[in-house]
N, C-alpha and C positions, 0 to 999 in steps of 0.2 A: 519743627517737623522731624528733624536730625535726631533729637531728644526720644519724641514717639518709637520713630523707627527701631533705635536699640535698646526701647524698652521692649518692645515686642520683640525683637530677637533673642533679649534676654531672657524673657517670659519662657519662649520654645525651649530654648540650653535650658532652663531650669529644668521645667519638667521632664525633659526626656531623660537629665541625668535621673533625678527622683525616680525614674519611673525605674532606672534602669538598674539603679542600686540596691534599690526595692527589692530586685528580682535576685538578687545574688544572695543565695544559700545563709543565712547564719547572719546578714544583715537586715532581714526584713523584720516588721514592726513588731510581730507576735516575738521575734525572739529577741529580740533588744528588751522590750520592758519586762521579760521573767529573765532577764542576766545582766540589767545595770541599774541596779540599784545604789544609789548616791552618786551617778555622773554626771547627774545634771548639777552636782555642787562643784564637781572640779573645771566642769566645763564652764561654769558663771565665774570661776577664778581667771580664768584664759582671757574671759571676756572684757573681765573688768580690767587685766594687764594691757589688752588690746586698747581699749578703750582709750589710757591716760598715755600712753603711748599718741595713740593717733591725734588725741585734743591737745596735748603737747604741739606736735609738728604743726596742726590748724591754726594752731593759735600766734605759732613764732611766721611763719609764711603771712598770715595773714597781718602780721604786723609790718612785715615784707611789705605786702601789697598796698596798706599807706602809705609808707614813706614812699614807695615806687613813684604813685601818683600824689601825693604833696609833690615831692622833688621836681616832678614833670611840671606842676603847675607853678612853681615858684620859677623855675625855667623860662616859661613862657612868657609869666607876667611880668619878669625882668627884663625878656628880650620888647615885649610891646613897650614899656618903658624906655627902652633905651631909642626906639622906632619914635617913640612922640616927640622924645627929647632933640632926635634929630630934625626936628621940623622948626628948630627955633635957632639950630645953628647956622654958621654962615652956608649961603648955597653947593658950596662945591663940599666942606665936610658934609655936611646932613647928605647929600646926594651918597657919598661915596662909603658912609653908614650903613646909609640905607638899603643900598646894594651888596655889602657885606653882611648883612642881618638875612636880606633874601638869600645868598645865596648859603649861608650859616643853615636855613631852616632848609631848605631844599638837599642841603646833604645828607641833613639827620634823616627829613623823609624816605629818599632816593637808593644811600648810602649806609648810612649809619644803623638804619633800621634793621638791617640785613643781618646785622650779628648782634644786636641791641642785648640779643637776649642771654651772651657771652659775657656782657662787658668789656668786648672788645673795640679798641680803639683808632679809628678812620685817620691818617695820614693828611684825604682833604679835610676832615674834619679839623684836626688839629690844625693846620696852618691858618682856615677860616677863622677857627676863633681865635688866634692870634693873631688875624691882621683885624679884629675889630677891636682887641685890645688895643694895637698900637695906633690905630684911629683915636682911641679915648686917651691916649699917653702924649698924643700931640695936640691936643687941645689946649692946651695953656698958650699958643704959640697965635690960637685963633681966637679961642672963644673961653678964656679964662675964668669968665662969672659962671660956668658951667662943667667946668670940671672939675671939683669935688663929686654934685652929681653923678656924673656920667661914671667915676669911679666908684661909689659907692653901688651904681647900677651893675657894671661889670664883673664886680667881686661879688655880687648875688648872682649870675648867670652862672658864671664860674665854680662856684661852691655848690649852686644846682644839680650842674651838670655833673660835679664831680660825685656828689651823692647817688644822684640814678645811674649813673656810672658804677658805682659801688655792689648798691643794692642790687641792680641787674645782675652782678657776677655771685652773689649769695646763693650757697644748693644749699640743701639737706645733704649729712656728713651721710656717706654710702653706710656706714655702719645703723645708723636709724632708721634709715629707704630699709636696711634687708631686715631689721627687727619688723617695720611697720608691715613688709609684703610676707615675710613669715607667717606673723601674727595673722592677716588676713587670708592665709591660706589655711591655716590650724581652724579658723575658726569656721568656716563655710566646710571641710573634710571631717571635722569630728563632730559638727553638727547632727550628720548621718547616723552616727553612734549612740544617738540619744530616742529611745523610742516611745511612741506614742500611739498609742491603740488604734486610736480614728485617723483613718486614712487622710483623707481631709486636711483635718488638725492638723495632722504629721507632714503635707505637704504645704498649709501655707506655714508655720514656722520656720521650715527648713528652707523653703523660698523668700522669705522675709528676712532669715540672719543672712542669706549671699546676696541679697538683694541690699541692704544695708552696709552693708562689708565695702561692697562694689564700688557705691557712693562715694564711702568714702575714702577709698582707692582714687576717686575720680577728681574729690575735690582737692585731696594731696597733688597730687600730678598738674593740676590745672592752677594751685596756687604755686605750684614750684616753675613752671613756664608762664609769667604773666604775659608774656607778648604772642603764645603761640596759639591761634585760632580755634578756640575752641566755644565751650558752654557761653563763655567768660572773658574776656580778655581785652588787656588795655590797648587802644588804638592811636594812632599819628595824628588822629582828628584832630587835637588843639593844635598842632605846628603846622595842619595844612591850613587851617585858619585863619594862623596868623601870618603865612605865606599869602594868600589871596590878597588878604588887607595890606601887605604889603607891595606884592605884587600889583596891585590896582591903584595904589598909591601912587608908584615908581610911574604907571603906564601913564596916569591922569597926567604927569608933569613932563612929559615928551611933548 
C-alpha cells in the first residue's frame, strides 16, 4: 500500500515538473528537436556510465545482503545446537546454558538490534556471549564426552557473529554514493534536453528515465541499510524463534 501511495505521488511530481519545464521559453519540444541534433548520442553515453556505475554497487551490497543473512542463519543454527546439546548435559550445566542462550538471544533482539545496523558492539552483549563460552570451557570438569562438541559449536556462533558483525558495518565508500546520486541527478535533468515532437512520447520517456533512475536510487539505499524498515528488509524473526523455543523450554521444566 506504502509502495502505491509514492508511486502516485511520484506520478503527480512527475508531471507537474514536465508540464512546467515544458513551459519554459527555449526548453520546449518544438525547440529542442530543430537545436539538438546528436544529444541523444551523448546522452545514451551518461546513461550507459550511470548504468555500470549503479550495477557495480547492486551487485557488491547485494552480495552484502547474503552473507548478512547466511551469517545470521549460521548464528542461529549454532546457537539451537548448542540449546539441544544442553539437554543432554548434567542438570544444573544445561539449566544454566540454557538460560545464557535465552538471555544471549533476548539482547541481540531488545539491545543489540538497536545499532545492528552500525556494527556496533553491546557491552551486555559481550559479556553474554562470554559467560556461554566459559559454560562450554568448564565442561571437561562435568561432562567431558561433550566438550569437543560443545566447542566446535561455540567457535561457529562466534565466527557468525563476528561476520554479521562485519558485514553490518560495510557502506558504500562516500566517493561512489556521490558519483552514483550525481549520475542520477544528470540523468533525470538532461533528460529534459532531449526533444521529442509528440507530446505524449515526450512525456512518458521523460517520466520513465526518472522513474527508473528513482528505483534504483531506491534499491541502492535499501541494500545499503539491510536492517532498516523499509520495501525489504531483514528482520529478528529467527532469534525471536529461537527465544520462544527456548523460552518454553526453560518454562516447561519449572
Amino acid at each position: 500500500m506504502l509502495l502505491f501511495v509514492q508511486s502516485i505521488l511520484f506520478l503527480i511530481f512527475i508531471t507537474v515538473l514536465f508540464v512546467c519545464v515544458r513551459l519554459i521559453p527555449g526548453i520546449n519540444s518544438l525547440t529542442l528537436v530543430a537545436t539538438s541534433e546528436g544529444i541523444g548520442w551523448l546522452y545514451s553515453e551518461i546513461g550507459l556510465i550511470f548504468g555500470i556505475f549503479a550495477a557495480f554497487t547492486i551487485q557488491a551490497q547485494a552480495k552484502k545482503w547474503d552473507d548478512l543473512i547466511s551469517s545470521i542463519r549460521q548464528e542461529v543454527i549454532s546457537l539451537r545446537r548448542l540449546f539441544w546439546l544442553s539437554n543432554h548435559l548434567p542438570p544444573e550445566v544445561g539449566k544454566k546454558l540454557q538460560l545464557g542462550i535465552q538471555e544471549y538471544l533476548g539482547l541481540v533482539i531488545h539491545e543489540g538490534w538497536k545499532n545492528i545496523d552500525t556494527g556496533d558492539r553491546s557491552t551486555g552483549l559481550e559479556n553474554s556471549i562470554h559467560f556461554l563460552q566459559e559454560v562450554v570451557f568448564d565442561l571437561p570438569k562435568t561432562a567431558p564426552e561433550y566438550f569437543s562438541t560443545a566447542i566446535a559449536i561455540i567457535r561457529g556462533i562466534f565466527e557468525s557473529r563476528e561476520n554479521r558483525i562485519f558485514q553490518s558495518s560495510k557502506r558504500t565508500s562516500l566517493l561512489l554514493k556521490v558519483t552514483i546520486y550525481t549520475g542520477a541527478i544528470m540523468m533525470i535533468v538532461l533528460s529534459y534536453f532531449i526533444g521529442v515532437s509528440n507530446f505524449w512520447i515526450d512525456y512518458i520517456f521523460t517520466g520513465s528515465i526518472a522513474f527508473l533512475v528513482t528505483l534504483i536510487i531506491m534499491v541502492v539505499e535499501d541494500l545499503e541499510h539491510p536492517y532498516r524498515p523499509g520495501h525489504w528488509h531483514i528482520t529478528q524473526d529467527a532469534y525471536q524463534k529461537l527465544l520462544n523455543e527456548v523460552s518454553k523450554n526453560n518454562l516447561n521444566k519449572k
